[in-house]
N, C-alpha and C positions, 0 to 999 in steps of 0.2 A: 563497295557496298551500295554506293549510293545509284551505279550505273544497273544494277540489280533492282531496285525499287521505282527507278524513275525511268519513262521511255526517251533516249535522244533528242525529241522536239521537245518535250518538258525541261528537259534538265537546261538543253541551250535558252528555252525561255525563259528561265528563272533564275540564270545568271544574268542575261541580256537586263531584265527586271534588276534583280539585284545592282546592276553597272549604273543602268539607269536614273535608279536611287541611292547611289553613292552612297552603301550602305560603310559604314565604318568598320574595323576589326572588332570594336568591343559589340558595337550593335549583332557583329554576324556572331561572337561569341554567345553571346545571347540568347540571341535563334539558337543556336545548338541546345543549349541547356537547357530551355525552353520545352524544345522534342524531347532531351533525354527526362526531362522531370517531370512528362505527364501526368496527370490525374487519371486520364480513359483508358486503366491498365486492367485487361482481361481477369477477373478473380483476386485483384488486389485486396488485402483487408483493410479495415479501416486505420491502421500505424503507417502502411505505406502509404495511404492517400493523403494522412496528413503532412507526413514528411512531405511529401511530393508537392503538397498543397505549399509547404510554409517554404518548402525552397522555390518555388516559384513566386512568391509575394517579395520574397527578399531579392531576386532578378529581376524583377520590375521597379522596385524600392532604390536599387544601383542605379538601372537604368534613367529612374526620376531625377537621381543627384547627381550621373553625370549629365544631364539633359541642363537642369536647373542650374550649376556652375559653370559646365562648359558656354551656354551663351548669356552669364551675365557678367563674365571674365571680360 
């Protein structure tokens, strides 16, 4: 899927990127869920936007407390 949407030079750049920034498993989980829980969905109504809105609040919200305990561990 993904060699479908993105061209060759992209894709190697934004692993290179991602390597670069040492991104972690739960941070790149993230990103994923991130894409899949969009807000900017073509004809969505407003029940899917909010879903999409509050699961994306609650993925940043993880994010904050693994961030917050991981570096004052």
């Amino acid at each position: 899927m993904m060699t479908e949407c993105l061209s060759d030079k992209l894709r190697i750049d934004t692993l290179r990127l991602m390597k670069t920034l040492e991104i972690t498993e739960h941070e790149y989980s993230a990103l994923l869920a991130l894409a899949l829980w969009t807000t900017n969905i073509k004809g969505a109504n407003e029940t899917v936007t909010k879903v999409a809105t509050e699961a994306r609040e609650k993925i940043f919200h993880d994010l904050h407390l693994l961030y917050k305990y991981e570096f004052t561990a």
